[in-house]
C-alpha positions as CSV (number, residue, x, y, z in Angstrom):
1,X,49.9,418.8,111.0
2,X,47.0,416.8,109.8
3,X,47.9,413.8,111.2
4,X,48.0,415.4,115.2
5,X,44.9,416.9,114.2
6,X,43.1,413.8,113.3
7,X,45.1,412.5,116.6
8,X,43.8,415.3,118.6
9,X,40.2,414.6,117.6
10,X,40.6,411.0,118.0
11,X,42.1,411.8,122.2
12,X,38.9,413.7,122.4
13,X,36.6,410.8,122.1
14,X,38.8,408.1,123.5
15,X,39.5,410.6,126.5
16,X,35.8,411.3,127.3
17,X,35.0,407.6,126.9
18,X,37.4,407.0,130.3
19,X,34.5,409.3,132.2
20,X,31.5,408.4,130.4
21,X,30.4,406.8,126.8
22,X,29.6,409.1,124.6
23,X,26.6,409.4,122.5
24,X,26.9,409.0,118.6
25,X,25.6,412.6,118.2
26,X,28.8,413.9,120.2
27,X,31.0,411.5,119.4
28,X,30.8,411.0,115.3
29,X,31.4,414.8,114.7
30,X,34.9,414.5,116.2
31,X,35.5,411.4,114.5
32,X,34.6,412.7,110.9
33,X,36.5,415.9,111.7
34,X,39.4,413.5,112.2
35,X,38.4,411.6,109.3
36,X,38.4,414.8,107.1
37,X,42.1,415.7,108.4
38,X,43.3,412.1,107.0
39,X,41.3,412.5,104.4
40,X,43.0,416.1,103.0
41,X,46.6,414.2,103.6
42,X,48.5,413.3,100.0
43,X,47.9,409.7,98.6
44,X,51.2,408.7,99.9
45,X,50.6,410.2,103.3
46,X,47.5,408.5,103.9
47,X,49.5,405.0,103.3
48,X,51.7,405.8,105.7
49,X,51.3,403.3,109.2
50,X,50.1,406.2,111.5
51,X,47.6,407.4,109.0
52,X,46.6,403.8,108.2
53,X,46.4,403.2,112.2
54,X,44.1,406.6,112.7
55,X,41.9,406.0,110.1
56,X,41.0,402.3,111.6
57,X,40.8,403.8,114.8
58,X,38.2,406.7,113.9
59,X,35.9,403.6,111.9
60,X,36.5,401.8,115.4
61,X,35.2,404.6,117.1
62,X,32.4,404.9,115.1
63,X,31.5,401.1,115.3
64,X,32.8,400.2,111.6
65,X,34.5,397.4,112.5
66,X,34.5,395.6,109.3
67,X,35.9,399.0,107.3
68,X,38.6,399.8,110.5
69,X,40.3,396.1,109.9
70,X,41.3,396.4,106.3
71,X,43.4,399.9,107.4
72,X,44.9,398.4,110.5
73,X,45.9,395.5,108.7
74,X,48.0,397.3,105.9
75,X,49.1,399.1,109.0
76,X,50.3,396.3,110.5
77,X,51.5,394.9,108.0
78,X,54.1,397.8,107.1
79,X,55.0,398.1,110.4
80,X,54.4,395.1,112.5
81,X,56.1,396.3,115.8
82,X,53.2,398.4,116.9
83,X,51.2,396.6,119.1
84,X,48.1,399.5,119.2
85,X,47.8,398.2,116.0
86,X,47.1,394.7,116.6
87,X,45.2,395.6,120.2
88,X,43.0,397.5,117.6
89,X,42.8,394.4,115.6
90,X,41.6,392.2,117.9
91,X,39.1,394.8,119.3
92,X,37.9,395.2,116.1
93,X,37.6,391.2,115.2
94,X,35.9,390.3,118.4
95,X,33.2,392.9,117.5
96,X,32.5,391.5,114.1
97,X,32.4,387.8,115.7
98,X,35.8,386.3,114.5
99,X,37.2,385.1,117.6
100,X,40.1,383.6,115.9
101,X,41.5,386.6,114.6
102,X,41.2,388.1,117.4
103,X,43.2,386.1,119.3
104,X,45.9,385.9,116.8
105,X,46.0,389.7,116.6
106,X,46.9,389.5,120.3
107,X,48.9,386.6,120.2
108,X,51.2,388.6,117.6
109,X,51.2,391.7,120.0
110,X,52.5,389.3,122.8
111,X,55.5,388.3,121.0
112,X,56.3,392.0,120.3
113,X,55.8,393.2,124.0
114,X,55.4,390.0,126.4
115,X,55.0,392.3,129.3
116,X,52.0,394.5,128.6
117,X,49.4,393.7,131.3
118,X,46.7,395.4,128.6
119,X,47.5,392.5,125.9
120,X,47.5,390.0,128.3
121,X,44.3,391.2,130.2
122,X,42.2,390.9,126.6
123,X,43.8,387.2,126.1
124,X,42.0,386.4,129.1
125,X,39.1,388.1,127.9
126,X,39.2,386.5,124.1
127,X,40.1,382.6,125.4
128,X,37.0,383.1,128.1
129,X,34.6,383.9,125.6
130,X,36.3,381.1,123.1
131,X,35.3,378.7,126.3
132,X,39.0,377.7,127.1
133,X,38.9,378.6,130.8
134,X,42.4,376.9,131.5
135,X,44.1,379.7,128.5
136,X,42.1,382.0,129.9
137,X,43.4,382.1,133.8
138,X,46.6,381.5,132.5
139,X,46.4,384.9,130.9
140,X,44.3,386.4,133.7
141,X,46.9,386.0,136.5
142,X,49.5,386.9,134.1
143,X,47.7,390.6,133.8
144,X,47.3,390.7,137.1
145,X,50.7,389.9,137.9
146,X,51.9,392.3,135.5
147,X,49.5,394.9,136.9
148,X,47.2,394.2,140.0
149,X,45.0,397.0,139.0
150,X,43.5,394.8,136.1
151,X,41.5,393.2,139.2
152,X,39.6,396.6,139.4
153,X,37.9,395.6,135.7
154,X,37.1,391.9,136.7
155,X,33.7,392.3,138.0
156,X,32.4,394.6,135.3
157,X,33.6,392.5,132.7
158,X,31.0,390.6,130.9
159,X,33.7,388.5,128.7
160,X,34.0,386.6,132.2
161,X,31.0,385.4,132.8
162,X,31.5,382.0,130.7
163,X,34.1,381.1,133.2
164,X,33.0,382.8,136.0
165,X,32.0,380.0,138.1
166,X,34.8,378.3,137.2
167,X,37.1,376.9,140.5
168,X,40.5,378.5,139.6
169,X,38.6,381.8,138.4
170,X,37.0,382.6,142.0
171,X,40.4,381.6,143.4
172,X,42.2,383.5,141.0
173,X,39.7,386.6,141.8
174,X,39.1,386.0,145.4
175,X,39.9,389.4,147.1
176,X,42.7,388.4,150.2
177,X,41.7,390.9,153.3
């Protein structure tokens, strides 16, 4: 029960993020509720992968980068099929400035579900800022083939401006009327 609580607290934040940001004084009261409900599981519970997963997901929230990696990591490495996990990884490791790790988060969720548009979609996003434009469009037109409606983020998306005057990448982009 405390683990869909903390879940429940954590769709909250996540679900008004989808209609607009919201601000830290809104937001980190849901997350430390959420918090508190991992936080009153047993020992054993709370080393379990889903516990492990929402606790790095409510310091992700909360901008704790540094502090969500070391639970997703234990997370994922107890149960290495979960590629939320590793998605949360590499969020988390591009915000701290390891680039790298990032990547390889996501490069270990591809080989668990080659055909998610989402993993894919953040490649393109990691490799542009890396400055690897070719990696990059690779993974680009494979989200979009995967899922055109990746295009609809394109524009917004500041990881893209390092290649964004690149040839293939306004070809790639170029909407067909």
């Amino acid at each position: 029960m405390l683990i869909r609580q903390a879940q429940g607290y954590l769709d909250l934040v996540h679900a008004c993020c989808d209609l607009c940001e919201l601000t830290p004084s809104l937001r980190d009261p849901l997350v430390y509720r959420a918090m508190d409900a991992l936080g009153r599981l047993s020992k054993a519970d709370r080393r379990k992968p889903d516990a492990l997963l929402l606790t790095g997901q409510a310091f992700r929230s909360i901008e704790l980068y540094r502090d969500a990696i070391g639970s997703l990591r234990e997370a994922s490495r107890i149960e290495p099929d979960n590629t939320h996990t590793w998605l949360a990884l590499g969020w988390c490791y591009k915000r701290i400035g390891r680039l790298d790790r990032a990547i390889e988060s996501l490069e270990e969720a591809l080989t668990i579900d080659p055909g998610d548009g989402l993993i894919h979609y953040n490649l393109a996003c990691y490799w542009s800022l890396a400055g690897n434009a070719d990696v990059a469009l690779n993974y680009l037109a494979n989200s979009l083939q995967i899922d055109a409606a990746f295009r609809n983020l394109i524009d917004a998306e500041a990881d893209f401006d390092p290649i964004r005057e690149h040839p293939a990448f306004r070809e790639l982009t170029a909407v067909v009327v």
